[in-house]
Kinemage of the C-alpha trace (Angstrom):
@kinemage 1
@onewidth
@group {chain A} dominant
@subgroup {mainchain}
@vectorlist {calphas} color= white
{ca unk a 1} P 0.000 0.000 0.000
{ca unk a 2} L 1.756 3.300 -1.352
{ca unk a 3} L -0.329 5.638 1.323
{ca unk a 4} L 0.558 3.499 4.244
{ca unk a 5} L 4.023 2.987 2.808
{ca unk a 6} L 4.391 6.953 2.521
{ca unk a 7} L 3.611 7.395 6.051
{ca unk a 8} L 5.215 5.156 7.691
{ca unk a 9} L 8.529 6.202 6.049
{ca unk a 10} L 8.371 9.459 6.415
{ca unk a 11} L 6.493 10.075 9.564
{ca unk a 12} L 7.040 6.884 11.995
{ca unk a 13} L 8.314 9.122 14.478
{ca unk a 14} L 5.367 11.092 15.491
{ca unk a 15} L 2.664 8.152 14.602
{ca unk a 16} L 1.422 6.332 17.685
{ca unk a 17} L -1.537 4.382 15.972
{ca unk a 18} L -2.030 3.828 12.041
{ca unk a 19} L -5.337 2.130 10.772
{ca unk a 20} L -5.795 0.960 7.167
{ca unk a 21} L -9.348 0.336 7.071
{ca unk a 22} L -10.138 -2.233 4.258
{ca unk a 23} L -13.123 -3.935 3.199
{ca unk a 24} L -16.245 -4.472 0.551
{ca unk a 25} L -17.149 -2.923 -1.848
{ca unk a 26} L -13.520 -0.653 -1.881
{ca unk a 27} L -13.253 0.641 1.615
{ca unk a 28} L -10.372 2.362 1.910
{ca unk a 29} L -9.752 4.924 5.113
{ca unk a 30} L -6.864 5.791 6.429
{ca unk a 31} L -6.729 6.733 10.418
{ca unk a 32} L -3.641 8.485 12.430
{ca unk a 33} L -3.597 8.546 15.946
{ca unk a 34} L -7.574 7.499 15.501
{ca unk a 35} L -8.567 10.379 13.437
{ca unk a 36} L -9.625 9.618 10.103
{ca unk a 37} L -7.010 11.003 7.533
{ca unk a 38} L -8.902 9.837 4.388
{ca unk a 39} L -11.710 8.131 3.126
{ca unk a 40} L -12.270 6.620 -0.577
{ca unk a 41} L -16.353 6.638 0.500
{ca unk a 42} L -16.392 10.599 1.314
{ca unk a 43} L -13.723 11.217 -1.561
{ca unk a 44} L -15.933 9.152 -3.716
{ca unk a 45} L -12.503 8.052 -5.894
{ca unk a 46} L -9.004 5.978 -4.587
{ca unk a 47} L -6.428 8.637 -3.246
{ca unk a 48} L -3.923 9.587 -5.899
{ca unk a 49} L -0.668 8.681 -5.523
{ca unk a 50} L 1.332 10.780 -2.490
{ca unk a 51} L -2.249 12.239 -1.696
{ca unk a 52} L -2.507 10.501 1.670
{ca unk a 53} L 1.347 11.680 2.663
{ca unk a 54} L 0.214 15.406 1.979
{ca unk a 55} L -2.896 15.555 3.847
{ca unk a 56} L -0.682 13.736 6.839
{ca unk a 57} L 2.247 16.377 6.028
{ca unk a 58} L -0.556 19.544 6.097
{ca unk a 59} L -2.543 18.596 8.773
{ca unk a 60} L 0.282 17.443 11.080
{ca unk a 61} L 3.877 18.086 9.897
{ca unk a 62} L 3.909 21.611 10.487
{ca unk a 63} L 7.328 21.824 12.284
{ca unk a 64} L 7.964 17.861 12.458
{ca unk a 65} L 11.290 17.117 10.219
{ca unk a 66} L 10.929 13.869 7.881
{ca unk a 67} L 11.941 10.721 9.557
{ca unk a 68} L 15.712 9.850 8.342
{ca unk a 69} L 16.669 6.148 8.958
């Protein structure tokens, strides 16, 4: 998974709980730290590609460097 991929490489430092929601019927949400990120059923489309990683890096990077391993 590309969005869950993103997230955790960039951002493990600062993410205490990460929830891929899956299911029928093409669930797809995305939760961090139990608030939902994004949602395919409110979008009403799959997230493009780096989508996920830039609502994470707007709504909660402000200030927090990129993880470096």
């Amino acid at each position: 998974m590309s969005a869950v991929d993103d997230l955790v490489s960039n951002y493990q430092h600062v993410i205490d709980d990460l929830t891929l929601v899956m299911g029928s019927k093409g669930v797809f949400d995305v939760e961090v730290d139990g608030e939902l990120l994004y949602s395919k059923g409110r979008a009403g489309r799959h997230a493009n590609p780096g989508e996920v990683l830039a609502l994470f890096t707007e709504r909660y990077g402000g200030g927090v460097a990129r993880y470096e391993s």
